[in-house]
KOLLO-675677 format. One line per 4 residues: number of its first residue (from 0); their letters; for each residue x, y, z of N, C-alpha, C. Coordinates in Angstrom, 2 decimals. Layout:
! residues N
NUM	A	X,Y,Z,X,Y,Z,X,Y,Z  ...
***
This chain:
! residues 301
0	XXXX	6.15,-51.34,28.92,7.23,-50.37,28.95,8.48,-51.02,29.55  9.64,-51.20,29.19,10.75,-51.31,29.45,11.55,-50.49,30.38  12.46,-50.99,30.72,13.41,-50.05,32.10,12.77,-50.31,32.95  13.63,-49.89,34.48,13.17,-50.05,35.83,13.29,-48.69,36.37
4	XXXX	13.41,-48.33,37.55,13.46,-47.50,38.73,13.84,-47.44,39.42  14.59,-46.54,40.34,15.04,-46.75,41.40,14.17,-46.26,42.37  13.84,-46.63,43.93,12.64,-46.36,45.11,13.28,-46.00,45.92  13.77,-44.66,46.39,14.66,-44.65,47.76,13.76,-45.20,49.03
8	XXXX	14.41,-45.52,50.33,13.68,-46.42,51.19,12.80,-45.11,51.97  13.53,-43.85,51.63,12.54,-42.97,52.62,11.75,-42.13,52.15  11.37,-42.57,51.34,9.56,-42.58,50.85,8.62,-42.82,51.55  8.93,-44.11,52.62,7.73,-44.53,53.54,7.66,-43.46,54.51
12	XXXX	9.15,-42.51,54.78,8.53,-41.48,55.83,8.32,-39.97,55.18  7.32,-40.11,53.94,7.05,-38.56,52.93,5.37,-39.06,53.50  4.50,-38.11,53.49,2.99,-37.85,53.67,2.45,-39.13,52.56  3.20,-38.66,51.01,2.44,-39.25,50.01,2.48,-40.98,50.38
16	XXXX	3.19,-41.67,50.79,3.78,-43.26,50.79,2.13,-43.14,51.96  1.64,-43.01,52.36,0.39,-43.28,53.75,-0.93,-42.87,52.59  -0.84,-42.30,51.16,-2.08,-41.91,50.82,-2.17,-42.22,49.28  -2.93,-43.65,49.08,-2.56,-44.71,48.05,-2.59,-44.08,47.01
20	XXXX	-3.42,-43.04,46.93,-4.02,-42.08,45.33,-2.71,-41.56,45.22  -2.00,-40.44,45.81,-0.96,-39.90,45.26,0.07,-41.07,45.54  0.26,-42.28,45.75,1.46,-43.06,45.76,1.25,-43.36,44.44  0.44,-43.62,44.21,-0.10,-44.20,42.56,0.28,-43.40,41.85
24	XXXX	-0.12,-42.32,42.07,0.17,-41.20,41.21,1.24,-41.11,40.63  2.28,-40.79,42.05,3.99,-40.60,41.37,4.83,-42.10,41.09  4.13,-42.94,41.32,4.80,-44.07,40.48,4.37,-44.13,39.55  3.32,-43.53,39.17,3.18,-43.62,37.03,4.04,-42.34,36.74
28	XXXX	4.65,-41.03,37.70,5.38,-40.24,37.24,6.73,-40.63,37.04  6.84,-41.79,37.51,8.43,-42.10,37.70,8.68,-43.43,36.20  7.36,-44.00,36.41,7.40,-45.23,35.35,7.13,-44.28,33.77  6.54,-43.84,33.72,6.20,-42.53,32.72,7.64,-41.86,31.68
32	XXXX	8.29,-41.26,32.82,9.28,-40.41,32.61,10.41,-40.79,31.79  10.84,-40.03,31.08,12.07,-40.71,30.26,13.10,-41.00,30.76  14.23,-41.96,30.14,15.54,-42.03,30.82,16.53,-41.07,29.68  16.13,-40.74,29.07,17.47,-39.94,28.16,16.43,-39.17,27.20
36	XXXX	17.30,-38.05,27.30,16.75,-37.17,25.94,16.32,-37.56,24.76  15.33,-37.16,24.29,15.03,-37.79,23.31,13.70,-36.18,22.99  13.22,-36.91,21.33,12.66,-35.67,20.83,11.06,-36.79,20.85  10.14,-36.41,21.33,8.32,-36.70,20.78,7.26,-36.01,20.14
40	XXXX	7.09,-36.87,19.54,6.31,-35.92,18.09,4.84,-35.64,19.08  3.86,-34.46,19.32,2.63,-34.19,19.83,2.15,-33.69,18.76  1.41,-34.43,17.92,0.82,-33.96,16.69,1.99,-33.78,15.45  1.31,-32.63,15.20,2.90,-31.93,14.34,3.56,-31.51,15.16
44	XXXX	3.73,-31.21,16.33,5.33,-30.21,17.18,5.94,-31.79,17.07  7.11,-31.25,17.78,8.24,-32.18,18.21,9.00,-31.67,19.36  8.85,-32.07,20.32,9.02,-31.82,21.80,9.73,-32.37,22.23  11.15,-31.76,22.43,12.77,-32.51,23.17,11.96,-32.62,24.64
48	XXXX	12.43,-33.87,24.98,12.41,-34.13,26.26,13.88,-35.00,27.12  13.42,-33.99,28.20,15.39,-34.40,28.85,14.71,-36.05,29.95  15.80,-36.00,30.50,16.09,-37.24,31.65,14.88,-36.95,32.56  13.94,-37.24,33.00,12.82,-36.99,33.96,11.68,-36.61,33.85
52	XXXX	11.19,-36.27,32.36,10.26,-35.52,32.23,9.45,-36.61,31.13  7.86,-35.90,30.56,7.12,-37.12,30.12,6.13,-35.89,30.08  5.39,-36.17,28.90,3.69,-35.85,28.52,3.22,-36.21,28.23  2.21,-35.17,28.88,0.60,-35.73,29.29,-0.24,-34.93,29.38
56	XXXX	-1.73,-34.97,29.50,-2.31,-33.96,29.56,-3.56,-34.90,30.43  -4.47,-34.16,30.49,-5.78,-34.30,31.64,-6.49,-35.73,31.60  -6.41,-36.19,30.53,-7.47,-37.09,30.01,-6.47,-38.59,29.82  -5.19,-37.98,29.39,-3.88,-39.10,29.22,-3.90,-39.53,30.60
60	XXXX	-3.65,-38.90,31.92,-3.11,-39.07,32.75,-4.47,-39.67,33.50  -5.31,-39.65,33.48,-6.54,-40.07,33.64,-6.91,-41.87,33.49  -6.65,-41.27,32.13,-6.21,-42.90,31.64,-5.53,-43.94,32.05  -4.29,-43.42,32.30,-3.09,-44.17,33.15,-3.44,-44.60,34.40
64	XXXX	-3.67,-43.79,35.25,-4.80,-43.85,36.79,-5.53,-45.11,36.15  -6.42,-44.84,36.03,-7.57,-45.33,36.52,-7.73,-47.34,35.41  -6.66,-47.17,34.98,-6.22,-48.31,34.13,-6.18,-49.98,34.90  -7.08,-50.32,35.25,-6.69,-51.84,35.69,-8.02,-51.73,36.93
68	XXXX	-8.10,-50.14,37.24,-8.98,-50.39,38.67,-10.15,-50.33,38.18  -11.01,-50.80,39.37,-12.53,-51.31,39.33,-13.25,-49.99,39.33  -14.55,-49.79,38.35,-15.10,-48.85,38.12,-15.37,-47.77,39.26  -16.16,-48.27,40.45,-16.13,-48.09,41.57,-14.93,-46.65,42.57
72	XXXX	-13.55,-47.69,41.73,-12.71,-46.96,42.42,-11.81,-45.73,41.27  -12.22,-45.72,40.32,-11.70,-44.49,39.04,-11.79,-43.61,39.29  -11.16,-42.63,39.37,-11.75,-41.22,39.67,-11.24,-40.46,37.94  -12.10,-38.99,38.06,-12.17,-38.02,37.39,-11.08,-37.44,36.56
76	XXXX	-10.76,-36.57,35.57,-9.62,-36.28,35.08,-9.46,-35.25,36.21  -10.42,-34.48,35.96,-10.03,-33.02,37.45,-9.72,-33.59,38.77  -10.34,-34.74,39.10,-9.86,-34.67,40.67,-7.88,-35.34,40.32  -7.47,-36.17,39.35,-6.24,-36.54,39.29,-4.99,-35.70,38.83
80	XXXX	-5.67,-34.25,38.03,-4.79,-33.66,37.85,-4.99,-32.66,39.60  -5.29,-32.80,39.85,-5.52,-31.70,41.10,-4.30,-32.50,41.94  -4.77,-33.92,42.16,-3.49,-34.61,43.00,-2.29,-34.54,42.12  -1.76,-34.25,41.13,-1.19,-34.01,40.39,-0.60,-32.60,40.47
84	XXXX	-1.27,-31.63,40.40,-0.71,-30.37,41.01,-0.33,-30.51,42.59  -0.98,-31.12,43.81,-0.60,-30.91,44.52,1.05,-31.58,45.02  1.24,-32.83,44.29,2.65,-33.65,43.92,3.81,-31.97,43.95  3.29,-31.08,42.40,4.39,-30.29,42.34,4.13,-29.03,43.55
88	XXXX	3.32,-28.88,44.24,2.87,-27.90,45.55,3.99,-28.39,46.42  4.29,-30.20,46.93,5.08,-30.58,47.72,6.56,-30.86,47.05  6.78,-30.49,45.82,8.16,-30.34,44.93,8.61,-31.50,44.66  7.52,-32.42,43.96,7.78,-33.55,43.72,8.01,-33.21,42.02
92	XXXX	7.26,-32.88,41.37,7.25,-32.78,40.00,7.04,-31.20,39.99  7.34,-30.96,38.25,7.07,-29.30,38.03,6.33,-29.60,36.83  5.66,-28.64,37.04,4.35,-29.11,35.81,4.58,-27.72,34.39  4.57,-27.71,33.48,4.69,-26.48,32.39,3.94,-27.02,31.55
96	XXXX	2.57,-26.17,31.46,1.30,-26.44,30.37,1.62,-25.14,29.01  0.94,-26.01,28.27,0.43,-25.09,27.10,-0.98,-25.08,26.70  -1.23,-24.85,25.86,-2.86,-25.22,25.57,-3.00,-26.35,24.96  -2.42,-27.24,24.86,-2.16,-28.69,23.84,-1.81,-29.33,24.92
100	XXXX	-0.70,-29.03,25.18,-0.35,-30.44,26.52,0.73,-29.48,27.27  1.14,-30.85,28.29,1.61,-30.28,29.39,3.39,-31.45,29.40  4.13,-30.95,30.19,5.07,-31.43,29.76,5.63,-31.50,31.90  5.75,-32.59,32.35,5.89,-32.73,33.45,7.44,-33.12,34.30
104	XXXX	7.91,-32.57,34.71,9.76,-32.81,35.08,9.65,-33.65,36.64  10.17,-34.58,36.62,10.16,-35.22,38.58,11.09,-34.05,39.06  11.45,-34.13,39.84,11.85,-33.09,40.31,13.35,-33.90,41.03  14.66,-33.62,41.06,15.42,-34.46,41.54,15.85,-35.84,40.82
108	XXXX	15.86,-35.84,39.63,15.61,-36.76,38.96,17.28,-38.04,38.73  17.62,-37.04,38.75,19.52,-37.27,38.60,20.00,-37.73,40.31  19.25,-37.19,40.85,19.61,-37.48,42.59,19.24,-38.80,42.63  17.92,-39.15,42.61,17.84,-40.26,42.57,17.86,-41.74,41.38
112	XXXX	17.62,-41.32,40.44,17.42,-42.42,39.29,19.24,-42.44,38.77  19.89,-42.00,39.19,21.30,-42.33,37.94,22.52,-42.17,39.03  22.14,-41.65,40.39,23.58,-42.19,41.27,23.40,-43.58,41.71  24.54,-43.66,42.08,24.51,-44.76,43.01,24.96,-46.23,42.45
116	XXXX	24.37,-46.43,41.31,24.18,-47.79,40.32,25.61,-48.03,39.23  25.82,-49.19,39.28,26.78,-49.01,37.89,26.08,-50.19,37.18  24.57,-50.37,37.43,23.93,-51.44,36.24,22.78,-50.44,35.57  23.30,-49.96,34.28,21.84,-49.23,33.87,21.91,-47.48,34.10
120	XXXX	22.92,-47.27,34.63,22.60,-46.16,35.29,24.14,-44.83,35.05  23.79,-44.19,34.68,24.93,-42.88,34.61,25.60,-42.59,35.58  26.75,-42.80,36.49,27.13,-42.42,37.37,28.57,-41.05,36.80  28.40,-40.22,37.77,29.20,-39.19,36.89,30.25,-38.98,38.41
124	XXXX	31.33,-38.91,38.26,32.94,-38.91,39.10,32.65,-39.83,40.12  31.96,-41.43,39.84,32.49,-42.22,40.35,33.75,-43.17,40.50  34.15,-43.19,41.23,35.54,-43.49,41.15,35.98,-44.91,41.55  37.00,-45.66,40.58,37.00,-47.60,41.25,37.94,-47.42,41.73
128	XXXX	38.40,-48.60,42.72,39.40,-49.28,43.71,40.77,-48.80,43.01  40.92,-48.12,41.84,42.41,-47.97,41.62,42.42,-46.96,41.43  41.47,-46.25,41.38,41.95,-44.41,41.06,41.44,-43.48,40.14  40.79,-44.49,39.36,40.26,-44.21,37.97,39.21,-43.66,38.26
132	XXXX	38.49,-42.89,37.08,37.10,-42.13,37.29,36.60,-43.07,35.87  35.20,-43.52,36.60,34.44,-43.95,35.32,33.02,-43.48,35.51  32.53,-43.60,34.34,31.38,-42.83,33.77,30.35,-43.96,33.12  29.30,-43.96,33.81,28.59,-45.19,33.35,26.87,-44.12,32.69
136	XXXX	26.89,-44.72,31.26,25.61,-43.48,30.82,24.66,-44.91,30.51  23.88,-44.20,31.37,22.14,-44.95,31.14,21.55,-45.13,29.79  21.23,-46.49,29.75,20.52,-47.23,28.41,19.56,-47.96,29.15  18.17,-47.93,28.46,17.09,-49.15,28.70,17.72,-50.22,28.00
140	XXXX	18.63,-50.61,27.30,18.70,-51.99,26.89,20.41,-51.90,27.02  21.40,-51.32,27.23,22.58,-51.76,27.09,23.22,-50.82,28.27  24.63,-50.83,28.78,25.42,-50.66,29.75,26.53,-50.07,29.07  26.99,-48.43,28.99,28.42,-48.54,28.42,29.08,-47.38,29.38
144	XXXX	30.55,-47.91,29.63,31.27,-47.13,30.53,32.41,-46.62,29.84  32.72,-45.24,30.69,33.81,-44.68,29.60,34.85,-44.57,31.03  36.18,-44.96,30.73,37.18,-44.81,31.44,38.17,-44.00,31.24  38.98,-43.14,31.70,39.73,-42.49,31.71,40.92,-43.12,32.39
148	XXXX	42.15,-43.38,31.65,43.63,-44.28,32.41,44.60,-42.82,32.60  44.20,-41.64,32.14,44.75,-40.26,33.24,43.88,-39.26,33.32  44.40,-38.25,34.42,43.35,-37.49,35.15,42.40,-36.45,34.98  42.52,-36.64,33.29,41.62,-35.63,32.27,40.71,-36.88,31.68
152	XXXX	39.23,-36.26,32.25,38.10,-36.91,31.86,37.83,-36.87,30.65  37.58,-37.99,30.16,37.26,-38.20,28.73,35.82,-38.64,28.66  35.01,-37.74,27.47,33.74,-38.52,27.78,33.28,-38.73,26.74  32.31,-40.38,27.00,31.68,-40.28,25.47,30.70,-39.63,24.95
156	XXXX	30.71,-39.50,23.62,29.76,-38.86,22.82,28.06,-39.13,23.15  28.01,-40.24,24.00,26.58,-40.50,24.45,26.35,-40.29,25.89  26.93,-39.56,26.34,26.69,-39.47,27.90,26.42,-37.97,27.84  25.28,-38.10,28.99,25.21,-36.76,29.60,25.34,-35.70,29.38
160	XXXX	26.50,-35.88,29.99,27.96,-33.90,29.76,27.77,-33.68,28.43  28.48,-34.72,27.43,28.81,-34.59,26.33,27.12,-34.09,25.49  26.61,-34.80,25.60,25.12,-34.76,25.01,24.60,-33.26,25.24  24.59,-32.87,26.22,24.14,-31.64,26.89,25.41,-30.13,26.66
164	XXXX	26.68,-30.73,26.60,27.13,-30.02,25.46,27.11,-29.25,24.11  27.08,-30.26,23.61,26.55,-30.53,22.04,25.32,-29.46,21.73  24.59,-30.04,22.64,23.21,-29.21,22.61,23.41,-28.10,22.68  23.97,-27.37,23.43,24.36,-25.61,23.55,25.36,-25.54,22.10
168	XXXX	26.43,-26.20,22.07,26.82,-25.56,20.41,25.87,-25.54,19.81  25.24,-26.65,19.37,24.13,-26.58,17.81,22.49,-25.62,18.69  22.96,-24.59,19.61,21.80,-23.82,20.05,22.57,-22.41,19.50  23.84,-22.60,19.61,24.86,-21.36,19.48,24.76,-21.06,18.07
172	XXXX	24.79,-22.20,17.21,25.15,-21.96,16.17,24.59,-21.50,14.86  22.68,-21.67,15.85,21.42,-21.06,15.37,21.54,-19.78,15.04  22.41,-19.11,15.62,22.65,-17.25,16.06,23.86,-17.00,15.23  25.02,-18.29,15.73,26.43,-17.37,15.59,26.81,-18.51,14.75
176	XXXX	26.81,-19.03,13.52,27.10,-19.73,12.83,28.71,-19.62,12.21  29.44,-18.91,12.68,31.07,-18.82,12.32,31.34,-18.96,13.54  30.82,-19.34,14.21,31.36,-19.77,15.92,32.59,-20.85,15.68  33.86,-20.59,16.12,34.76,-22.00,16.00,34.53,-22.94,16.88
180	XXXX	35.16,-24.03,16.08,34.71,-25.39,16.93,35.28,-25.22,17.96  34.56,-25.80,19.06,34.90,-25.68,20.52,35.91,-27.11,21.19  36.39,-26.99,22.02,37.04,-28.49,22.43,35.31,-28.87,23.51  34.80,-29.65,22.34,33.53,-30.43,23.23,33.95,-30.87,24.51
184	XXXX	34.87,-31.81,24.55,35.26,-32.49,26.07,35.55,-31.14,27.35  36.42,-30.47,26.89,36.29,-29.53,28.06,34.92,-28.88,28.34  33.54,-28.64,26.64,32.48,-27.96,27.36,31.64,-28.66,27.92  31.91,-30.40,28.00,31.32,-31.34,28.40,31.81,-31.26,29.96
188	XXXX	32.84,-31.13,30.37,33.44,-31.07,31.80,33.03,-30.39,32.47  32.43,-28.85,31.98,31.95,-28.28,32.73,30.29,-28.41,32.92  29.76,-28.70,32.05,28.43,-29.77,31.93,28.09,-30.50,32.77  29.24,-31.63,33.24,29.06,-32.54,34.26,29.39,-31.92,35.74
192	XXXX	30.00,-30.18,35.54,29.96,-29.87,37.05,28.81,-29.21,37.44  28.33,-28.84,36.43,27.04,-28.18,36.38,25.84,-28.98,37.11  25.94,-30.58,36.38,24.96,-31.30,36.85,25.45,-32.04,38.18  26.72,-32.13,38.17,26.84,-33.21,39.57,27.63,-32.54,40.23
196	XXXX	28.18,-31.28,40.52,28.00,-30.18,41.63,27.28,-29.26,41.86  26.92,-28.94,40.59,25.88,-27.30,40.92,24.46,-28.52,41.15  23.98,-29.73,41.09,23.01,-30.52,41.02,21.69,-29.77,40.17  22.26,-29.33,39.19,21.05,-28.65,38.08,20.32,-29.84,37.27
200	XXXX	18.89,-30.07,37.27,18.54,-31.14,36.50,18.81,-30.52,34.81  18.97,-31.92,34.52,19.23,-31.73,32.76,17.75,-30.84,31.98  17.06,-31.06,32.46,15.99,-30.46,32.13,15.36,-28.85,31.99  16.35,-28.84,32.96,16.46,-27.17,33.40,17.29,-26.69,32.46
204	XXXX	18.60,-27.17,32.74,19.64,-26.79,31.84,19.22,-26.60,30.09  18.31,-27.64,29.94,18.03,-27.37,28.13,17.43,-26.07,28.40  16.11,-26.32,28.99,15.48,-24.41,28.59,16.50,-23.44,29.10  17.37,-23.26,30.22,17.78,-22.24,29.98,19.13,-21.89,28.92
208	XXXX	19.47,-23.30,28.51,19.71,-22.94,27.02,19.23,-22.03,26.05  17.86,-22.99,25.84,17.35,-22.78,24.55,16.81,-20.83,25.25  16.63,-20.76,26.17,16.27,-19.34,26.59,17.36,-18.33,25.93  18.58,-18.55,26.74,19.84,-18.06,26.50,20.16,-17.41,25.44
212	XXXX	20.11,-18.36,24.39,20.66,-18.38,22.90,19.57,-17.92,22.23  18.69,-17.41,22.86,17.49,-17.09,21.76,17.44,-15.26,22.33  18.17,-15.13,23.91,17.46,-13.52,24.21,18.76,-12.29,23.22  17.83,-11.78,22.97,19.23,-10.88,22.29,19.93,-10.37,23.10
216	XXXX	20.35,-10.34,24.47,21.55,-9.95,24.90,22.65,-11.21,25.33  21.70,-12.22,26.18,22.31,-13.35,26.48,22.66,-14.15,24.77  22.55,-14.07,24.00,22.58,-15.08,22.94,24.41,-14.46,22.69  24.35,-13.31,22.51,25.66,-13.01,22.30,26.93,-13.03,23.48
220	XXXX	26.60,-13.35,24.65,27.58,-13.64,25.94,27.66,-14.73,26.18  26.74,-16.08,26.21,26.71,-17.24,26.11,27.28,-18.32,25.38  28.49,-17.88,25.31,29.38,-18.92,24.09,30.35,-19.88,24.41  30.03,-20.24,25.51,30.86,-21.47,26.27,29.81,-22.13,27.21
224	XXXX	30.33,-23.44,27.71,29.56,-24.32,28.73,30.28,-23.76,29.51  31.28,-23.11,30.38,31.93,-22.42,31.18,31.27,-21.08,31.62  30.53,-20.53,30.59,30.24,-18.72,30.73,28.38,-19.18,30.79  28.27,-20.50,30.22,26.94,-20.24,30.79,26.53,-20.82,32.43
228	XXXX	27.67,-22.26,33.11,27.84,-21.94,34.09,27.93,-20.98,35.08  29.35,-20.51,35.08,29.72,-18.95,35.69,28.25,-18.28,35.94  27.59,-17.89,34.57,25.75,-17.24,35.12,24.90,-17.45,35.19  24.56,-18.69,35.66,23.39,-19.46,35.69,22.39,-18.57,36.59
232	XXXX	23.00,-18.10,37.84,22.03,-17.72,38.77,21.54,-16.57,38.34  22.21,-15.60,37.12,21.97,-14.80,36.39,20.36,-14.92,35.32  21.20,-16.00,34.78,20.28,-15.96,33.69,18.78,-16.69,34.10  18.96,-17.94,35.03,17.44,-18.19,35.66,16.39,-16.60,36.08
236	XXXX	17.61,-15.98,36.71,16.79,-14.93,37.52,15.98,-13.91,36.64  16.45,-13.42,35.51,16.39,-13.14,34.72,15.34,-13.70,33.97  15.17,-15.06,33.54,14.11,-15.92,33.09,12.77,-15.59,33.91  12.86,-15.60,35.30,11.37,-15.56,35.49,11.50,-14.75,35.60
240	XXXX	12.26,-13.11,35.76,11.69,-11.53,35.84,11.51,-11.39,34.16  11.67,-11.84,33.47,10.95,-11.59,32.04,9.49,-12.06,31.37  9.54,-13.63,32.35,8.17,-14.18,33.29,7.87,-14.71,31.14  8.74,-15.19,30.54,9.06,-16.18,29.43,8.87,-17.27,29.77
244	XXXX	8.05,-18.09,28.97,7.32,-19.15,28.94,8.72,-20.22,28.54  8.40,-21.40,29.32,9.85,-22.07,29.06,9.86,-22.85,27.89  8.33,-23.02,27.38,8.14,-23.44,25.82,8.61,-23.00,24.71  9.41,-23.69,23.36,9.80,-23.04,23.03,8.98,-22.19,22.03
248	XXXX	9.33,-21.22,21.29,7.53,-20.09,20.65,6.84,-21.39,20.12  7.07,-21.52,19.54,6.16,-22.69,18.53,5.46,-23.54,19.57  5.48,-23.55,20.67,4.67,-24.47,21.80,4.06,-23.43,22.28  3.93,-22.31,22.21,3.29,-20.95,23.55,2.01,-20.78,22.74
252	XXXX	1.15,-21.12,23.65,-0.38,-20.62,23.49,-0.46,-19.38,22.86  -1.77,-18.40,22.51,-1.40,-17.32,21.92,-1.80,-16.23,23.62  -1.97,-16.64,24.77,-2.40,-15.86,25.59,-0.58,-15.56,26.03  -0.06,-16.82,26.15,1.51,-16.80,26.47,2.24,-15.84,25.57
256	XXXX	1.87,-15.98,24.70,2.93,-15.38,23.66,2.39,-13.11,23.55  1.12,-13.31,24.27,0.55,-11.99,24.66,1.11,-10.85,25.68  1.30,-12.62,26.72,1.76,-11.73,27.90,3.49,-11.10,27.54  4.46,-12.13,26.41,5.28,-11.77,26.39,5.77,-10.64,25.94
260	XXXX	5.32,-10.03,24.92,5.26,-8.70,23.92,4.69,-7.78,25.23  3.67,-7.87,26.10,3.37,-6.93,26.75,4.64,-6.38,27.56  4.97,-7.95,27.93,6.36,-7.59,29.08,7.53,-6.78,28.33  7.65,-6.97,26.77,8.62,-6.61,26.41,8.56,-4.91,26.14
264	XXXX	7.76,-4.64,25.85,6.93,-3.26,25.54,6.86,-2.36,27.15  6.98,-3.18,28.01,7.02,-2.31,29.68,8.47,-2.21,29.66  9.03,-2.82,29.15,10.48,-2.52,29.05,11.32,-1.46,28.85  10.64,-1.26,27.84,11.06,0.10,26.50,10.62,0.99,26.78
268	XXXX	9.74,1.51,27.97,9.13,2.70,28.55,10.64,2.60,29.53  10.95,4.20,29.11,11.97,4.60,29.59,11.53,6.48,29.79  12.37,7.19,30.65,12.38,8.58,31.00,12.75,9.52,29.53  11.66,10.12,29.11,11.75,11.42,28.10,10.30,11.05,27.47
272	XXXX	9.72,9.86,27.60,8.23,9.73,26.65,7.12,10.96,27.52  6.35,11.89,26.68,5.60,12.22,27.05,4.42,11.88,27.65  3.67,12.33,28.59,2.35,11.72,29.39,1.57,11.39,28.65  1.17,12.20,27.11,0.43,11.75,26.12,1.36,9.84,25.75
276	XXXX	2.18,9.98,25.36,2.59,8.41,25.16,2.60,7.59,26.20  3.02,7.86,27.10,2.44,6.68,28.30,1.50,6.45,28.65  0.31,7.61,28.32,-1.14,6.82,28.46,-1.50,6.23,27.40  -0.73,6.24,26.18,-1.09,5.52,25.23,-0.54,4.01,25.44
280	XXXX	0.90,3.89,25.79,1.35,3.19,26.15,0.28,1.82,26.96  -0.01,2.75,28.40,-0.55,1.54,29.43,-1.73,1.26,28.30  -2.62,2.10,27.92,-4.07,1.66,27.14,-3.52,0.10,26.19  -2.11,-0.46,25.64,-1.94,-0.92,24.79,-1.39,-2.21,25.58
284	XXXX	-0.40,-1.99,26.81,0.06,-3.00,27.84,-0.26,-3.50,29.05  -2.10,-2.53,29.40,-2.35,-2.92,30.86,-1.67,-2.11,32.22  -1.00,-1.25,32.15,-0.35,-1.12,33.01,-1.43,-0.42,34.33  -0.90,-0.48,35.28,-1.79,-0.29,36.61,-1.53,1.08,36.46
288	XXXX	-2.03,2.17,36.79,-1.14,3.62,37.43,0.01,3.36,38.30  0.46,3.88,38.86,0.68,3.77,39.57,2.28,5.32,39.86  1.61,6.21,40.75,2.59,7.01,40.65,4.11,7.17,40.98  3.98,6.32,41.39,5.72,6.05,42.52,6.23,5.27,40.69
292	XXXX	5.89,4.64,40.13,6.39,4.07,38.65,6.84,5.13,37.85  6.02,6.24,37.66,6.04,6.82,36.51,7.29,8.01,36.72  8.09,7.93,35.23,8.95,8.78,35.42,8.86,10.48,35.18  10.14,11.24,36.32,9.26,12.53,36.45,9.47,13.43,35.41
296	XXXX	8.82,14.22,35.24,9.12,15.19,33.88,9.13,16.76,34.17  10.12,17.17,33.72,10.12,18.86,34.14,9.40,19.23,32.90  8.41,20.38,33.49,7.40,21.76,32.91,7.87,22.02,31.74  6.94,21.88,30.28,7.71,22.28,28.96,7.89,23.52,28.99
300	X	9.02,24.43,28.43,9.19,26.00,28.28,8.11,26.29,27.30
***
């Protein structure tokens, strides 16, 4: 495998750096992980994957482990995904399974792998000795910097902002296809404040894209990299009270895709359904009793 890594030095004072199994561990999560978006075929799907993330599943990751060491010292697929869950318990990685595979994010990924460096590495409003802002976007095999000579950032078509841009139009345009062209660079600007002030990993940012543009209320308010900024804290919050699988459908198990229709169906219970329909209702969605829930109804004449 090609590319390197970056090791911050204070690792040696985290629990994991003292306990060789999980050191092992998250250095195949870090050597693993992608450096740029890119799409991987898992069978027939095709699975976008952003800056930090990598799949795997029980038996893959197993593999990787236990690769070079002496029989003796191999351990199990269950005991490695367990150290593996416990990695994302201490918010090292975030783990999102399906019934096929699992799709794993480092956690902080942009904090550490792409500041700091101008060999290899994306630096976003770093600034040189004369004033200038340059923009250096990460390649495993090449180095390219974009400069700006005045104080409106220009960015290229392969960096970051711009990339992660792009991506929300051609998500927009799934829905709203007479959408006018947007000035990319400005929805790229706010892209890059997104990621290197609001410190949102890129990873996040795609699903709650691809979330966004797909819910029927958010799909139609979401029409700028500006307006989906502005509600981010909105629309995450929103994401897990709908408790939507961050896969997109075509990846959701059929138990995932169960729970979602149920959730959507508790929704639509609203005040005027008769007691006969709400017990039909819960019989169809699970619902608990519960009397403090149920809405009240005055005595028919």
């Amino acid at each position: 495998m090609d590319g390197w890594i970056k090791l911050h030095r204070k690792i040696r004072e985290n629990p994991v750096f003292n306990d060789m199994n999980l050191f092992r561990l998250w250095m195949i999560c870090l050597t693993e992980a992608t450096h740029k978006e890119r799409d991987q075929m898992i069978g027939k799907q095709i699975v976008k994957l952003f800056p930090g993330e990598f799949v795997t599943g029980r038996f893959d990751l197993a593999e990787m482990y236990n690769r070079g060491l002496k029989k003796k010292e191999q351990k199990p697929p269950t005991t490695i995904w367990r150290w593996l869950e416990n990695l994302e318990k201490h918010e090292f990685v975030v783990i999102k399974s399906n019934n096929k595979f699992s799709v794993v994010a480092v956690v902080k990924w942009l904090e550490y792998q792409t500041d700091g460096q101008q060999n290899g590495q994306q630096v976003v409003n770093n600034w040189s000795t004369d004033g200038q802002q340059v923009v250096t976007n990460k390649n495993d095999k090449n180095d390219k910097k974009v400069k700006s000579n005045s104080p409106k950032q220009v960015y290229d078509e392969d960096s970051l902002p711009f990339r992660t841009a792009n991506y929300l139009y051609t998500n927009i345009l799934k829905h709203k296809p007479d959408l006018k062209q947007p000035n990319l660079q400005t929805w790229a600007n706010d892209m890059r404040k997104l990621i290197d002030i609001d410190n949102r990993e890129p990873a996040e940012i795609g699903r709650v894209i691809e979330w966004a543009t797909k819910d029927s209320f958010w799909q139609s308010n979401i029409l700028s990299a500006s307006k989906l900024r502005e509600k981010w804290d909105t629309l995450t919050a929103q994401m897990k009270n709908k408790t939507v699988s961050m896969f997109p459908t075509q990846y959701q198990s059929k138990a995932d895709k169960d729970a979602q229709q149920r959730e959507e169906l508790k929704r639509e219970i609203v005040g005027g359904m008769t007691l006969e329909d709400i017990g039909k209702a819960r019989s169809i969605i699970d619902i608990t009793p519960n009397q403090n829930s149920l809405p009240q109804f005055q005595p028919r004449q």
